[in-house]
N, C-alpha and C positions, 0 to 999 in steps of 0.2 A: 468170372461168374457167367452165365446164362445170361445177362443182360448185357447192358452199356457200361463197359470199363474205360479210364483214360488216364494214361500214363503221361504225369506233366512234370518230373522230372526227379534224376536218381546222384545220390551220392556215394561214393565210395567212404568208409572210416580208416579208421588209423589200423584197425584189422586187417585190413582190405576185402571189408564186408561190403554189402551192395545195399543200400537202403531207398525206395522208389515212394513218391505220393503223388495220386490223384484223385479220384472220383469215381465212384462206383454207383449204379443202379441197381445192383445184384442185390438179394436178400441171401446168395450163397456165395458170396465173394468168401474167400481162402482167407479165415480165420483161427486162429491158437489159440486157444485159452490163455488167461492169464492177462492179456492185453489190456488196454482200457474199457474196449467196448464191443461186445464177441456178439452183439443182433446190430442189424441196419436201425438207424433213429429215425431217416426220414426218407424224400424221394432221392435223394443223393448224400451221399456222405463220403467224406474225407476214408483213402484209407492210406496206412503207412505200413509198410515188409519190410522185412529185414532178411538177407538173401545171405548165408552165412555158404562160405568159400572157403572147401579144404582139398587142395589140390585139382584135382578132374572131377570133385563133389560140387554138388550144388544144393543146399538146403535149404527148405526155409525154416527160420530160426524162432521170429512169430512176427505174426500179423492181425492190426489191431482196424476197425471203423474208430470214427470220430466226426461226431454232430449232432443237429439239431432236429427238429422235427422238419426243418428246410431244407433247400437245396446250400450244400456246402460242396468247396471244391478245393483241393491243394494246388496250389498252384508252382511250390519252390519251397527247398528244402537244403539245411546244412546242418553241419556237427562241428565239434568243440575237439580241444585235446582230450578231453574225458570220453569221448566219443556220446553225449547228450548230443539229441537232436533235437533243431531246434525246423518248424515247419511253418508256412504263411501260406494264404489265401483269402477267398469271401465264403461269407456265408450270407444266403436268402432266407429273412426272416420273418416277412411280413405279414401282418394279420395271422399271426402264430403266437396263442399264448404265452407270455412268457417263462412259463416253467416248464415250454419245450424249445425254448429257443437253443444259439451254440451253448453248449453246456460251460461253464467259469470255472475255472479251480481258481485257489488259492495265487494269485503272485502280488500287484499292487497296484496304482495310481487307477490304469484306464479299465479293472472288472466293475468299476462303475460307468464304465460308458455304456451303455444301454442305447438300443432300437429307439428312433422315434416314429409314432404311429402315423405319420400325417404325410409323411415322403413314399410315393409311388415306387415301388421295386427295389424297396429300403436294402442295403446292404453296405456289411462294414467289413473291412479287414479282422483279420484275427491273426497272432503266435497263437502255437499251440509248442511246447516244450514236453518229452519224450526221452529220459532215461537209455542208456544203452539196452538195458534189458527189455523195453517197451512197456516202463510202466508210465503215465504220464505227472509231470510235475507239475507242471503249471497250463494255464489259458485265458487269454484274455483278446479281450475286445481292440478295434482300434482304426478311427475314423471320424470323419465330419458329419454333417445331416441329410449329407445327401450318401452315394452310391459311393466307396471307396474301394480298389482294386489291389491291391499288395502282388506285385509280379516277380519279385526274385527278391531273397535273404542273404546274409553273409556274419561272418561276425570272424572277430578274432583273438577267441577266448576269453575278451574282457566284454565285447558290447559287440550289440546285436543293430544291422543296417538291413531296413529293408525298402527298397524302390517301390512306385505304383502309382497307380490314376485314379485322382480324384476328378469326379462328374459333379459339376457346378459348387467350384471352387469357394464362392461368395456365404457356402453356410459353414462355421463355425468348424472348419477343423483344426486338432491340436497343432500350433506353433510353436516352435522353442528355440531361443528366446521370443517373446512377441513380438520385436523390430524384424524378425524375419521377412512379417506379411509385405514388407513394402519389396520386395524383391519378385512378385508373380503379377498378371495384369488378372483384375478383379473385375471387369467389367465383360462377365462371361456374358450376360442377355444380346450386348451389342457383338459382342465376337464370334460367337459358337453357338448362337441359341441356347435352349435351356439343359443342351445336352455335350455344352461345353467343359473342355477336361483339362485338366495343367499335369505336369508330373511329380511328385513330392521325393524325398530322401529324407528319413529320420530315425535316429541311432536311439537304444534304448540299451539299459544295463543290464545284466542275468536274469532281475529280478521286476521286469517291465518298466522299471522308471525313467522315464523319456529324458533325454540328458538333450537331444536339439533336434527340430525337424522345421522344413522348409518346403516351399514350391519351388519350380525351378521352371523357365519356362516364361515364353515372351507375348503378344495376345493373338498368336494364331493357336489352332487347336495342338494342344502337345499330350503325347503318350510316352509313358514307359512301357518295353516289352519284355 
């Protein structure tokens, strides 16, 4: 686009097509019809191409935005045997009505996890799932009360793992099973001040249902990158 573009990372499918997400500032970022969302939502939004490969051709095949009336960013990105993609990042939400926040489709357990108004620079991870042909399936929320960061995806046709940092570990993010929590150091005010982070790993099924998620991480400051 004419603005701030940023390309945070690309897969190949089982086509050996090229699929890239990141971030856009553009109100003319390279959009297709038919996508999920063919105008910019907010000051940044997710975007995902699909870069279709025929020989010494290079096309694009389509290219969709995806977001809130926030700043939203992709961060990592993978696909399936069916060639569905599946994408992770954050979205910034705050002090933004909620029927401009990241937009929810349809999947299961965490599209009722919702923003809370009272955490500074509120921000949660999200999946967002995406069709071979770029229509999108599902999107859902997913995070603790404070700042949650999702930095890379993977799955393997059955379930979906996605790594990331959580900033001040101490508020309520989902665990599974609950004896997880005794496995991270929770006493982030004395370790890391308020802006202390642990790393998490947690698997979910096709259809978002968290099957186990964990901190990982000892009481100095730990990041996933």
């Amino acid at each position: 686009s004419t603005s701030t573009d940023q390309i945070y990372d690309v897969v190949v499918d089982n086509n050996n097509d090229y699929i890239i997400t990141g971030y856009t500032y553009g109100i003319d970022f390279p959009i297709t019809t038919g996508g999920c969302y063919g105008t910019s939502a907010g000051a940044s939004d997710i975007f995902v191409t699909k870069i279709r490969i025929d020989g010494d051709d290079r096309d694009l095949d389509w290219s969709t935005y995806y977001g809130g009336a926030g700043d939203e960013y992709g961060y990592a990105i993978t696909n399936d045997l069916d060639n569905n993609l599946f994408v992770t990042g954050a979205t910034f939400n705050f002090e933004i009505d909620e029927s401009e926040r990241f937009p929810l489709i349809s999947g299961d357990f965490f599209n009722d996890n919702v923003f809370t108004e009272d955490a500074a620079a509120d921000c949660k991870g999200f999946i967002l799932k995406i069709s071979e042909e770029g229509d999108c399936l599902w999107a859902t929320l997913f995070g603790g009360d404070n700042r949650t960061f999702p930095r890379d995806i993977t799955n393997n046709n059955e379930n979906i793992v996605i790594v990331g940092n959580q900033i001040d570990a101490n508020g309520n993010f989902p665990l599974e099973p609950s004896d997880y929590e005794d496995v991270f150091f929770d006493d982030f005010d004395d370790a890391e001040g308020s802006g202390g982070a642990t790393s998490f790993v947690s698997m979910f099924n096709n259809n978002t249902d968290l099957l186990w998620s964990t901190f990982i991480g000892d009481n100095a400051h730990n990041g996933a990158v």
